[in-house]
Steps between C-alpha positions, in 0.01 A plus 500: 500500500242307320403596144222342273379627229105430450308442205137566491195369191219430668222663345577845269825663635832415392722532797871450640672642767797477776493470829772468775388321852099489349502854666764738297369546101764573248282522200164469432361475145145451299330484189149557550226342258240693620407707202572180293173326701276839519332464166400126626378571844759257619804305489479283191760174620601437130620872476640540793704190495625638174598853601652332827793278205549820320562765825659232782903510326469883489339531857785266628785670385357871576485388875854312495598807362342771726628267770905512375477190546640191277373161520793354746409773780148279534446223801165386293240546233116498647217544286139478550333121454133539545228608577466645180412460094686197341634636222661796714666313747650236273678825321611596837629131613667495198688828462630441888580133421768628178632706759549241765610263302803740263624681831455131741287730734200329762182569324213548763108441404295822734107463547379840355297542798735488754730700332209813539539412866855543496462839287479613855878438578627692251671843614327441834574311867235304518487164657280203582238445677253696329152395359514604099165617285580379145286699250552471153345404141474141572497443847390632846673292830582609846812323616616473818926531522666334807820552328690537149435127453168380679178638377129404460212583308214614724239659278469517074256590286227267376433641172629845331818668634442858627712569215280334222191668665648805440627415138152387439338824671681723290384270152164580635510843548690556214794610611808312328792247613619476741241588771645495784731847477186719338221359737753640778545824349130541423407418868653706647255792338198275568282425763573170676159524657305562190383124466471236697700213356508227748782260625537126415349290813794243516646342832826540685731682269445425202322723227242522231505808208274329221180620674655846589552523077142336453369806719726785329305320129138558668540852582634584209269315304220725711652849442443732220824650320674652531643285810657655770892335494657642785175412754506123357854468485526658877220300637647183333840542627370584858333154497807328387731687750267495797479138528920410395580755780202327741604141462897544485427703830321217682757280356742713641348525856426146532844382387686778686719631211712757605497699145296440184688481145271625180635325144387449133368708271201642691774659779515787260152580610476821682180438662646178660778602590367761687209273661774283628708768645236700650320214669824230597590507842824352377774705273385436100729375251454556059761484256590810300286490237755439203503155711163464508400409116722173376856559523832359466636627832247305764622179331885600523394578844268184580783246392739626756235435770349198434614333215366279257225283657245756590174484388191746649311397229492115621511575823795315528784724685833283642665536875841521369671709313574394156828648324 
């Protein structure tokens, strides 16, 4: 059995967590900053990076603890390296390096991204190939998985992440921080075919949300209050979903992927999920959804797959297996 314990600080949740054979979780724990950022409409880097020195010690024993684990049952440290905010991931890098260095354990660097892909492993079968839709905050990809190791970017976004379109959404409607989780719950009482919100025209697979938010603005702008939430936030999210599902689809049948793997943040989204599942010819994979938001456990669980050289974000992804 390989155990690692994972470290996560990329953006506003404190995380750490144990995982045996990047499949089996022993303990998963998080500090949330979420109400911390409401009153700003965002994550503020400066205060983040701060509540991320004061929580990571207390995170890291909890889920040593919850584990019954001590420091000599571990094969490796992993924590996240980037993409991310600076100041987070320095907090991170250096919390796991203390540890590597007092207990002489391997300390492994894990692309955040890739990680959200390997969410899917946890407490699940799953194996390569598969063609993965990446939704989060800050970025949108479809990657195309030959195996644990070989991987290639075939479609990103060119501008907002479906994930920032919906942060940005919700600002405009009024709605509060994070978007993502009350646009959801509001559609599904609205009418997706209330307006008319059109897609981004990009080629091949990549995607385009900044015109999709530009449209959501004009309406608005044109209706007389009080606004109706649920048809906006319904007939936003249908545009958003409709062309993910529609592209990774095509992607899918042109590549010949024998299953389809939903990660990040955005895989919490009913209406996707269900879009995928209903119209995939191929069996649908999504991480339970405590795996969906940053955690600890999907970079425990990434390290024991792929290692330390990994990087979705630079499109750089090795052949070999790095231990």
């Amino acid at each position: 059995m390989t155990i690692y314990l994972g470290i996560e600080t990329s953006c506003d949740e404190t995380a750490a967590a144990v995982v045996a054979d990047g499949r089996k979780v022993l303990s998963n724990c998080l500090f949330s900053q979420v109400d911390i950022h409401k009153k700003f409409g965002g994550v503020v880097p400066e205060v983040a990076a701060r509540q991320h020195l004061e929580s990571v010690n207390n995170i890291i024993d909890e889920a040593m603890q919850n584990a019954g684990l001590g420091y000599g049952d571990l094969d490796g440290i992993a924590y996240t390296a980037g993409p991310g905010l600076i100041g987070t991931l320095i907090t991170g890098m250096l919390a796991a390096k203390a540890l590597s260095w007092s207990y002489n354990l391997p300390l492994l660097a894990v692309d955040h991204l890739l990680a959200h892909v390997c969410a899917n492993y946890l407490q699940s079968d799953l194996e390569p190939p598969f063609l993965a839709l990446l939704v989060s905050g800050g970025h949108t990809q479809i990657v195309h998985f030959t195996s644990y190791t070989e991987a290639s970017i075939i479609g990103r976004t060119l501008d907002d992440a479906a994930g920032e379109a919906y942060d940005k959404v919700a600002r405009l409607l009024g709605l509060g921080y994070p978007g993502g989780a009350i646009i959801d719950r509001l559609a599904q009482k609205g009418n997706a075919q209330a307006f008319k919100f059109p897609e981004g025209v990009v080629a091949g697979y990549d995607f385009s949300f900044s015109g999709l938010k530009t449209a959501v603005l004009r309406t608005v702008e044109k209706l007389a209050p009080p606004l109706p939430v649920e048809d906006l936030a319904a007939s936003f999210q249908d545009a958003v979903c409709r062309v993910l599902v529609r592209k990774t689809l095509k992607a899918q049948s042109e590549l010949g992927a024998p299953r389809i793997v939903l990660a990040g943040g955005v895989a919490a989204n009913k209406t996707l999920r269900d879009s995928l599942v209903a119209q995939s010819p191929v069996p649908v994979y999504f991480p339970d959804r405590s795996f969906c938001t940053d955690n600890a456990a999907m970079v425990a669980g990434a390290a024991y797959f792929v290692g330390k050289k990994v990087s979705l974000a630079a499109g750089v992804y090795p052949r070999q297996l790095v231990k």
